[in-house]
C-alpha positions as CSV (number, residue, x, y, z in Angstrom):
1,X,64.3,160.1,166.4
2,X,65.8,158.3,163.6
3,X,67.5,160.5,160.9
4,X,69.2,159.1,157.2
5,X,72.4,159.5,157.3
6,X,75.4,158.5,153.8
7,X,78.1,157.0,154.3
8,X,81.2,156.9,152.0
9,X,83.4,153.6,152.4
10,X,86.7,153.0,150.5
11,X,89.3,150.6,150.6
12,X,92.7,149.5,148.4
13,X,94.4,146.8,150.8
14,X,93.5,143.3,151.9
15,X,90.9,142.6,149.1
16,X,89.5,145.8,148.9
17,X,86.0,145.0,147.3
18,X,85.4,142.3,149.9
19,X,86.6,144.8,152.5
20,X,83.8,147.2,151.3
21,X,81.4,144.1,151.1
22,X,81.6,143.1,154.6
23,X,81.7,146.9,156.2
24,X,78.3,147.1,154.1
25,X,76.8,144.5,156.1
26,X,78.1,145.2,159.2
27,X,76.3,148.8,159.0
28,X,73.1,147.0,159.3
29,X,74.1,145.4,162.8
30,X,75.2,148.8,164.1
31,X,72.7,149.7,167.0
32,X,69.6,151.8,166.3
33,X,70.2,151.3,162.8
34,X,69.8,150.0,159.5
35,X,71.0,150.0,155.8
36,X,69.0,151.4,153.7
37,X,70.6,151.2,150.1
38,X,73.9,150.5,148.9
39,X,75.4,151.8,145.8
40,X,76.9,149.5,143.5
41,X,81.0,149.1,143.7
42,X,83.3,151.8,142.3
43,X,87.0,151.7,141.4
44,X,88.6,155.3,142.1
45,X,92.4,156.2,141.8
46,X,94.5,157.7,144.9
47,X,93.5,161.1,145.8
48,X,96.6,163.1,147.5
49,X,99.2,160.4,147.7
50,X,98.9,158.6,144.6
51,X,101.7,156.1,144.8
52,X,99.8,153.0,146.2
53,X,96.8,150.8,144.4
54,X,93.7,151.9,143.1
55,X,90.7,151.9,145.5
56,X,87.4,150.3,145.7
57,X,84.6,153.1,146.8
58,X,81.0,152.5,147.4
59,X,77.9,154.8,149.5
60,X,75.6,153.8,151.7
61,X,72.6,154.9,153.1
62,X,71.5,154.2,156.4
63,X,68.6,155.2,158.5
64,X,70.0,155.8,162.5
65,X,68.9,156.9,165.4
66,X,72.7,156.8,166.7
67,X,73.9,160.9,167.2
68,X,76.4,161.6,164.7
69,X,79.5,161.5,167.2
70,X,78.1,157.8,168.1
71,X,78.0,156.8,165.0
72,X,81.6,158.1,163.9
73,X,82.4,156.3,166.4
74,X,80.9,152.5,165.3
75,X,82.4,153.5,161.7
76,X,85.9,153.8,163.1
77,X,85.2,150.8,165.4
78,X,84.9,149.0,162.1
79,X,87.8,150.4,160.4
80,X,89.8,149.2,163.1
81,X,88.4,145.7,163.3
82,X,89.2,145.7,159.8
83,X,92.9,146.6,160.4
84,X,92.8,150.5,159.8
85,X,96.0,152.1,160.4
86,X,96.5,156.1,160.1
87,X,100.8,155.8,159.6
88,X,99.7,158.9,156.9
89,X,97.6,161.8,155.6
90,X,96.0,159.7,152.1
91,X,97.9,156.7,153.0
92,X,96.5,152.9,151.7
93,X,94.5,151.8,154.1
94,X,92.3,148.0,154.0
95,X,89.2,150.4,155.0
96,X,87.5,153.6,155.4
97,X,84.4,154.7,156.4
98,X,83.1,158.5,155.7
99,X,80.2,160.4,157.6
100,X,79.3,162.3,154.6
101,X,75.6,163.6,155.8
102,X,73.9,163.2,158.4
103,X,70.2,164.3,157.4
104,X,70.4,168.1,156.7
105,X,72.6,168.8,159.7
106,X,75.8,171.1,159.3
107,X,78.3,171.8,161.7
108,X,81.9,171.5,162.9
109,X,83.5,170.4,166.0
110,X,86.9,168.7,166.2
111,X,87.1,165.2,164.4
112,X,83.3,166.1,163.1
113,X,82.3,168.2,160.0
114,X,79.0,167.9,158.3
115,X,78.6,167.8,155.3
116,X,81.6,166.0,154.9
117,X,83.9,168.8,153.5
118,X,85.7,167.6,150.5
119,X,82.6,164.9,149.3
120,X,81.4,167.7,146.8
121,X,85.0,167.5,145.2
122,X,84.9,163.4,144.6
123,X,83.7,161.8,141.8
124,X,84.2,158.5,143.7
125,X,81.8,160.0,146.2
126,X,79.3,161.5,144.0
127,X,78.8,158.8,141.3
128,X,77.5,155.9,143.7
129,X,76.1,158.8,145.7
130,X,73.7,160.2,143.4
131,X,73.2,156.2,142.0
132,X,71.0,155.6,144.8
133,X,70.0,159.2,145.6
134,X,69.8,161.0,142.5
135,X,67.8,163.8,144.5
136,X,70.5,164.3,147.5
137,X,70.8,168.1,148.5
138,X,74.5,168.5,149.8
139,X,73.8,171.1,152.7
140,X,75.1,174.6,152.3
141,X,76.5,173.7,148.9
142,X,73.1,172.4,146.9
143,X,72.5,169.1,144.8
144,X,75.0,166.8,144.5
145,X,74.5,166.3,140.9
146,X,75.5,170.1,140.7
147,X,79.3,169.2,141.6
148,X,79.5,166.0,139.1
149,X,80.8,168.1,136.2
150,X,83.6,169.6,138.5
151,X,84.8,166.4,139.5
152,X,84.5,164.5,135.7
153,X,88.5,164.5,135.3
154,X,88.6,161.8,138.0
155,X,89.2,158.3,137.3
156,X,86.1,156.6,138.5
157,X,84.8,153.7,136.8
158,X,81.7,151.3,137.8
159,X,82.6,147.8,138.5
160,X,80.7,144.5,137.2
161,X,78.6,143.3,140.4
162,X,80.3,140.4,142.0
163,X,79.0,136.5,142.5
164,X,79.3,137.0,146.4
165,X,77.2,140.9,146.1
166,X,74.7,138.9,144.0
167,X,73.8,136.8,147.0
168,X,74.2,139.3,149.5
């Protein structure tokens, strides 16, 4: 059974917006799977730890038929092929790659909550979010467009498309 599931990816080391560029494409070679739409390219300040560089933040859709613990587990795969290191809570990192929904599923176990359980409080989640799914229903909490206003003092801010996304 194949079930749509977002994904939130961010990234402020190492050429952030290529970082977030190739992860895109690589979640269309993940097994069982395949992109479905991308949002366009967002830059975001730190949340938490706000002494390092702005990030790069985009969503993606894609449609699965990996279970949700096996497909955490090809998005940290790619994080750490891209260099991920966890030295902190919020700490810069060259890539990161959110479960955010996983088709109306919601449920907790350790290293796995659905919906993801801050995504209703990020304006760099919400914005290219509801850009390519304007309807989306955030389980257990209601439409995402709902939360937009509480998140508006966040500094988010669209990015230009780039000569490389352009041929993508």
């Amino acid at each position: 059974m194949k079930v749509v599931a977002t994904i939130g990816l961010g990234a402020n080391l190492n050429d952030p917006a290529a970082q977030v560029e190739y992860a895109l494409a690589e979640l269309d070679r993940l097994p069982a799977t395949r992109l479905l739409a991308r949002s366009s390219l967002y830059a975001s300040s730190p949340v938490g730890y706000v002494d390092q560089p702005d990030f790069i933040n985009a969503v993606a859709q894609v449609e699965t038929g990996l279970a949700p613990r096996a497909l955490l587990a090809a998005l940290l795969d790619i994080e750490q092929r891209h260099g991920r290191e966890r030295s902190f809570r919020n700490a810069p990192r060259t890539l990161d790659l959110d479960l955010l929904l996983y088709g109306s599923a919601r449920f907790h176990e350790d290293g796995l909550t659905l919906p993801h359980p801050r995504m209703h409080e990020r304006a760099f989640v919400l914005l290219p979010l509801l850009e390519i799914a304007a309807q989306t229903v955030i389980p257990g909490r209601g439409p995402a467009e709902d939360w937009l206003a509480a998140a508006s003092g966040q500094n988010v801010a669209l990015l230009p498309p780039s000569p490389a996304a352009a041929h993508a």
